[in-house]
C-alpha positions as CSV (number, residue, x, y, z in Angstrom):
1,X,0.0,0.0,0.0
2,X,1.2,3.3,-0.8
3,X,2.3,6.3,1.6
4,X,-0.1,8.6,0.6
5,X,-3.0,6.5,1.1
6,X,-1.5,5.1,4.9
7,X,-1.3,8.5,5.7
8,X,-5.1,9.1,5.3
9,X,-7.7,8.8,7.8
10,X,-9.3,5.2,8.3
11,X,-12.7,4.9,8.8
12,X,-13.6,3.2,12.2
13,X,-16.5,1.0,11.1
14,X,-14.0,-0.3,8.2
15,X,-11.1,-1.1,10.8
16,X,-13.9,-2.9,12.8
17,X,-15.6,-5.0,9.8
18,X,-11.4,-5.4,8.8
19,X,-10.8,-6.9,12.4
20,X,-14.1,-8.8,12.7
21,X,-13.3,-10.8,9.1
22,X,-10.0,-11.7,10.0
23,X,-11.1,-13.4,13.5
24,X,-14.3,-15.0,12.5
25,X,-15.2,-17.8,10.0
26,X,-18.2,-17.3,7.5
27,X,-20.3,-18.8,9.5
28,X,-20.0,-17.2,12.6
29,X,-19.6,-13.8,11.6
30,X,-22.2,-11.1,12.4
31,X,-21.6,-7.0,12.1
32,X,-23.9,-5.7,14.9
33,X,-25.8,-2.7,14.3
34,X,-24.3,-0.6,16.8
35,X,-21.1,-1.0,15.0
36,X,-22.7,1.0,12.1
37,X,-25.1,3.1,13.3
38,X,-23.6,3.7,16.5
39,X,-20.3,5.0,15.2
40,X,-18.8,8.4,14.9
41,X,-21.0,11.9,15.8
42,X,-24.2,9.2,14.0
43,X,-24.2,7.2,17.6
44,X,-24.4,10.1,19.6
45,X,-27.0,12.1,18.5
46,X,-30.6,11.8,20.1
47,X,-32.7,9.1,19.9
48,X,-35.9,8.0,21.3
49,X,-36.6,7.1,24.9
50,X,-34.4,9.6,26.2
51,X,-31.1,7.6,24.8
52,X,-28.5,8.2,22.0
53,X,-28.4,6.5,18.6
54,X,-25.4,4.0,19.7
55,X,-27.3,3.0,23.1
56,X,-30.3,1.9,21.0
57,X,-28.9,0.1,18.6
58,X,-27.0,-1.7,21.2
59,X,-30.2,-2.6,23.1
60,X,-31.6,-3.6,19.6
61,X,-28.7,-6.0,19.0
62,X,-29.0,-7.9,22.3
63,X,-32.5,-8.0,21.5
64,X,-32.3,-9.6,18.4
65,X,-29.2,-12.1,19.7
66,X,-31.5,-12.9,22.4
67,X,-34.6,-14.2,20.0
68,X,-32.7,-15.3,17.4
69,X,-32.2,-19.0,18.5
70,X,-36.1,-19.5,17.9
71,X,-35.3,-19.5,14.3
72,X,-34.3,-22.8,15.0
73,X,-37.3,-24.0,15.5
74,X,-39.0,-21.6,13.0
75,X,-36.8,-21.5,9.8
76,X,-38.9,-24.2,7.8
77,X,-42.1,-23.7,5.7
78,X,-44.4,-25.6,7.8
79,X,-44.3,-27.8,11.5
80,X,-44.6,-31.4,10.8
81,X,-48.3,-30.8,12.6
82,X,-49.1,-28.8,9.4
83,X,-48.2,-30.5,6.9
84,X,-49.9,-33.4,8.2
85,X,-53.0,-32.2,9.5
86,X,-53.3,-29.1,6.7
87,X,-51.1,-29.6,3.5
88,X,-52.0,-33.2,2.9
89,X,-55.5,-32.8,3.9
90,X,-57.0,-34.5,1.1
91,X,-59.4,-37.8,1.8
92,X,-57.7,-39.2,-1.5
93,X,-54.0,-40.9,-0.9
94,X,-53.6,-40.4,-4.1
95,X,-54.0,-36.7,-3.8
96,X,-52.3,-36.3,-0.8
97,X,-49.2,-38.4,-2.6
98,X,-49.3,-35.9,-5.4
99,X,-49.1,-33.1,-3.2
100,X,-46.0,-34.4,-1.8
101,X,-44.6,-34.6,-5.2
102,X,-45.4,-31.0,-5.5
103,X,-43.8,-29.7,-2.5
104,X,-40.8,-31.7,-2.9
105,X,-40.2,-31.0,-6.4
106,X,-40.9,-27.3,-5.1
107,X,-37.8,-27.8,-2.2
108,X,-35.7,-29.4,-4.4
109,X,-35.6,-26.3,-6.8
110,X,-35.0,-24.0,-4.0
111,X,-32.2,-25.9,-2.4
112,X,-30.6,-26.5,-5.8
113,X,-31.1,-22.5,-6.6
114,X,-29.7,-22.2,-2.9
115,X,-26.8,-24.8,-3.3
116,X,-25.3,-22.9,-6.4
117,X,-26.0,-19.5,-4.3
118,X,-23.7,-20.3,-2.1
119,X,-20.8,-21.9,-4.2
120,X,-21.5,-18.5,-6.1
121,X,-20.5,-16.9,-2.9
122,X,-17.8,-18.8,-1.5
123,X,-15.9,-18.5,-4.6
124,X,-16.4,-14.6,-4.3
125,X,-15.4,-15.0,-1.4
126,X,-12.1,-16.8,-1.9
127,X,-11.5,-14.2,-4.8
128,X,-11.8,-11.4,-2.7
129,X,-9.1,-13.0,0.1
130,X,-6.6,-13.7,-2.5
131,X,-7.2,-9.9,-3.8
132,X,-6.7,-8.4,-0.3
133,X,-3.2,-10.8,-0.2
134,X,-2.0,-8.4,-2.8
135,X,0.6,-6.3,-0.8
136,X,-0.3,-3.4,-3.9
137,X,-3.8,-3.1,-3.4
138,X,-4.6,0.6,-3.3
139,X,-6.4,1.6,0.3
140,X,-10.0,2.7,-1.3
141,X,-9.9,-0.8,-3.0
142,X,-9.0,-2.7,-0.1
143,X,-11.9,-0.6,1.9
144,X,-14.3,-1.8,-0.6
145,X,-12.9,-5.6,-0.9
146,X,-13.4,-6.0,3.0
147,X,-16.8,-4.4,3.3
148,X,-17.8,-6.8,0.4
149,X,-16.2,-9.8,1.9
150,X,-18.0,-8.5,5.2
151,X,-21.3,-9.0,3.6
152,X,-21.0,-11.8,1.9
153,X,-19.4,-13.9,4.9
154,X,-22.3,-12.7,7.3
155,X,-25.1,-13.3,4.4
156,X,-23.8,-17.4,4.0
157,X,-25.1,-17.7,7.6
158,X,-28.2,-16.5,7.1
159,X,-28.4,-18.4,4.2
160,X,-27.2,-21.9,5.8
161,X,-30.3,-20.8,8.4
162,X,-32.8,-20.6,5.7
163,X,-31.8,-23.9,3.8
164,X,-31.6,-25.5,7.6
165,X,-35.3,-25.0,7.6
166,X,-36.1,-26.1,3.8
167,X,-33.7,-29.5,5.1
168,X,-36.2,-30.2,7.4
169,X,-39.0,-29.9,5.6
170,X,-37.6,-32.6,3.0
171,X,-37.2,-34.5,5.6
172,X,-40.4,-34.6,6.8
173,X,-42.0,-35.1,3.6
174,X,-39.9,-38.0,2.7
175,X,-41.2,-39.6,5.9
176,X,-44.5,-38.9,5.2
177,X,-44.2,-40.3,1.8
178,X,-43.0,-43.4,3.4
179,X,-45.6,-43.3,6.0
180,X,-48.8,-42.9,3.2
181,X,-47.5,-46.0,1.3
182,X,-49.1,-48.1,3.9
183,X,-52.3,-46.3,2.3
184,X,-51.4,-46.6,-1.3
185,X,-48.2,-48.2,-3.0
186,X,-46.8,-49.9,-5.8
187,X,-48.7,-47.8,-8.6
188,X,-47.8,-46.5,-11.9
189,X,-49.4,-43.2,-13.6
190,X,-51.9,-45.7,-14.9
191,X,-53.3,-46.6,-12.1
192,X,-53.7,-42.6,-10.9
193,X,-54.9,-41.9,-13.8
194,X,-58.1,-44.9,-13.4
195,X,-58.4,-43.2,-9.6
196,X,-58.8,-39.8,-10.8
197,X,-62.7,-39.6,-10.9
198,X,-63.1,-41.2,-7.3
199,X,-60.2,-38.6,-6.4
200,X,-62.1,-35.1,-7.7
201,X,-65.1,-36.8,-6.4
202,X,-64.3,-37.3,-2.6
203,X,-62.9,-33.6,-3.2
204,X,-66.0,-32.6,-4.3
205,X,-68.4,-34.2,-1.7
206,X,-66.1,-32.8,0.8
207,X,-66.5,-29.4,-0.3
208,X,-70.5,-30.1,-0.9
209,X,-70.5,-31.2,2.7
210,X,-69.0,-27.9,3.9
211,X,-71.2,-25.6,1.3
212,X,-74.8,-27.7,3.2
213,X,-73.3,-27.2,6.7
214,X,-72.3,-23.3,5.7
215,X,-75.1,-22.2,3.3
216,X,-78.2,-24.9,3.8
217,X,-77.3,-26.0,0.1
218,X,-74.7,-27.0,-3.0
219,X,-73.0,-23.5,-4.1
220,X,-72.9,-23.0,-7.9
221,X,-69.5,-24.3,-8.1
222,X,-69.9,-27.1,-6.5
223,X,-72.7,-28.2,-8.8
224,X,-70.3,-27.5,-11.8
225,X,-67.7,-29.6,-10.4
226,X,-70.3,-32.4,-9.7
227,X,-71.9,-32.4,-13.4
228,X,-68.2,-32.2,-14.8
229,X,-67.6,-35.2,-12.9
230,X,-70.9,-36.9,-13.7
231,X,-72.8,-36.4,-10.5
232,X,-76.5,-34.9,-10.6
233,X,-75.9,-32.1,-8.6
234,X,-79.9,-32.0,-6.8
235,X,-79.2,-35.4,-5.8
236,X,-76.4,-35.2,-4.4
237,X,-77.5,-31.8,-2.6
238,X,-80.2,-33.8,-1.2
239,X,-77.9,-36.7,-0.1
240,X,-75.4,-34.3,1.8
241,X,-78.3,-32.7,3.6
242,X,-79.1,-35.9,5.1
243,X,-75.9,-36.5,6.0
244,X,-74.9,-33.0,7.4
245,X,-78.6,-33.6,9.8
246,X,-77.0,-36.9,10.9
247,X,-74.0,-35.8,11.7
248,X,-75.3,-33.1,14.1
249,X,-77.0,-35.8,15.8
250,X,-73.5,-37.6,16.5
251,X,-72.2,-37.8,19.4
252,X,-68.9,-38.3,18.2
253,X,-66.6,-35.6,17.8
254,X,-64.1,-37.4,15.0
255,X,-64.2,-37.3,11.6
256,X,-64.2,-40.5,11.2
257,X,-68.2,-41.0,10.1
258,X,-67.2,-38.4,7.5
259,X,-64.3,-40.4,5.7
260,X,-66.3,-43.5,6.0
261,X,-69.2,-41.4,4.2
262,X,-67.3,-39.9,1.8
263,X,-65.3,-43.4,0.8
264,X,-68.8,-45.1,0.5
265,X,-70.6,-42.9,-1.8
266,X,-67.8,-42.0,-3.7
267,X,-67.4,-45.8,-4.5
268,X,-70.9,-46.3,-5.3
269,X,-71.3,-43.7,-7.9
270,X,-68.2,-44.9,-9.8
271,X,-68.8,-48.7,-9.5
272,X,-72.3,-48.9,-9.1
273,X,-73.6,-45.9,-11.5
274,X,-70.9,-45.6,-13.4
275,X,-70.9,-41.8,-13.6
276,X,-67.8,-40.9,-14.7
277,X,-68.3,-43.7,-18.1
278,X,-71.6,-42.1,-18.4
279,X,-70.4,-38.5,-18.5
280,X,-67.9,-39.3,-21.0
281,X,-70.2,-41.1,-23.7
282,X,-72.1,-38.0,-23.2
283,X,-69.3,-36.1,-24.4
284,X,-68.2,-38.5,-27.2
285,X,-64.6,-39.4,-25.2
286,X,-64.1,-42.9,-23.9
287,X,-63.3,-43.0,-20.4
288,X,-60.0,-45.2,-21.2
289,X,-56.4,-44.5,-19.7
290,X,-54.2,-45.1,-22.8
291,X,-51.1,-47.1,-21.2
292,X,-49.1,-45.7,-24.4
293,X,-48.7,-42.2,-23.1
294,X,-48.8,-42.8,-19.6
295,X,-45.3,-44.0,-17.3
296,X,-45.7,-47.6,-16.3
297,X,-43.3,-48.5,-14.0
298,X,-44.7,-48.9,-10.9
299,X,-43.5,-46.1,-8.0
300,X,-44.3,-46.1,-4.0
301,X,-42.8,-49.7,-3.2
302,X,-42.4,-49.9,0.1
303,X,-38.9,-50.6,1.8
304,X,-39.8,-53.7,3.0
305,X,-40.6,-55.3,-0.5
């Protein structure tokens, strides 16, 4: 480094961030706020509560040290309670296994976009260490170089934090994957495909259920999801009224009357009136899964097979 530029004036929160890079890994470094804001003739001038600038930020850094170790626990999309009990709510395994091929297919693409993120960053990282090992770097540039290598060291934890949380939400969905085989395994798209009108249909009579209990009756899209389906919508309005009556009689306070409801009706339409054939020849289309343009292999074994 030249003369000139050791004879200038250093900035304080630069010597700082300069100090605090050298002593701390990537992970572990953190730039509190005090050291910025509470620097120079900027930390002493008024702030609220009676206190300067520097003394709040200082109280706001312990503050946010002190509640920062529940992000452990709170880093992730969803508890293993919601996903459960909310995301993979659906009567239909077969929904409920789809969903989990969304989400995953969803976390995968994040912690892939992540993973490159921060190799991105690491390499910056590396360049800008062997840049400050240059014994001619000017003093502006090496100002610049650590405050950049600053950031970028204290943004990979944050980052390792956040991908933390998306780990354990894979995690949890794998297990529940393995967990819903005992409900449905060993299929191929074929096989989906031949469940897909009992699928929309428990969705359907679910949501009917809810519109009877709600409104006293079917709501208009409900009865356009039935007929697309193949269900006479006044029949089944009347049907769901019967039920939604029952159940207030019931005692019970599972769901379980409503699954076994559900399951039942939904098979008898499909097996027993054949709705879904019907609706189709009433279309013109056969109601056939063609095996040519569908994947065969079967997926879903489970581990002990």
């Amino acid at each position: 480094m030249s003369t000139e530029n050791e004879n200038k004036t250093e900035i304080a929160i630069y010597e700082e961030i300069r100090k605090n890079t050298q002593i701390a890994s990537k992970e572990e470094l953190n730039i509190p706020l005090s050291m910025v804001f509470g620097h120079g003739t900027l930390g002493n001038i008024e702030s609220f509560g009676g206190k300067t600038l520097l003394e709040n930020t200082m109280k706001v850094d312990e503050a946010l040290n002190n509640a920062s170790e529940l992000r452990n626990i709170w880093n992730h999309g969803h508890s293993q309670w919601t996903w459960r009990h909310l995301n993979l709510s659906f009567h239909s395994p077969y929904k409920n296994m789809k969903q989990i091929s969304a989400e995953i297919s969803s976390l995968k693409s994040s912690l892939n976009s992540a993973k490159w993120s921060y190799v991105r960053s690491e390499a910056q990282i590396k360049k800008l260490e062997e840049k400050l090992n240059d014994p001619d770097i000017e003093y502006w540039e090496e100002v610049e170089s650590k405050i950049e290598l600053a950031e970028l060291k204290e943004g990979l934890a944050e980052k390792m934090l956040l991908i933390e949380g998306a780990m354990k939400d894979a995690l949890t969905l794998n297990e529940l994957y393995e967990q819903l085989k005992s409900k449905v395994n060993s299929f191929s798209e074929e096989d989906f495909e031949k469940e897909e009108a009992k699928n929309h249909l428990q969705r359907s009579l679910v949501q009917c259920i809810r519109d009877v209990r709600q409104y006293g009756s079917i709501t208009k899209g409900e009865q356009e999801y039935l007929e697309q389906i193949g269900v006479n919508p006044s029949k089944a309005e009347s049907l769901m009224k019967e039920y939604v009556e029952h159940e207030r009689e019931k005692s019970s306070w599972t769901v379980t009357e409503l699954y076994e409801f559900v399951e039942e009706l939904a098979d008898e339409l499909i097996h027993k009136h054949n709705i879904e054939k019907v609706r189709m020849d009433l279309s013109g289309f056969t109601n056939e899964v063609n095996p040519k343009i569908t994947f065969t292999k079967p997926l879903a074994i489970p581990k002990s097979e």
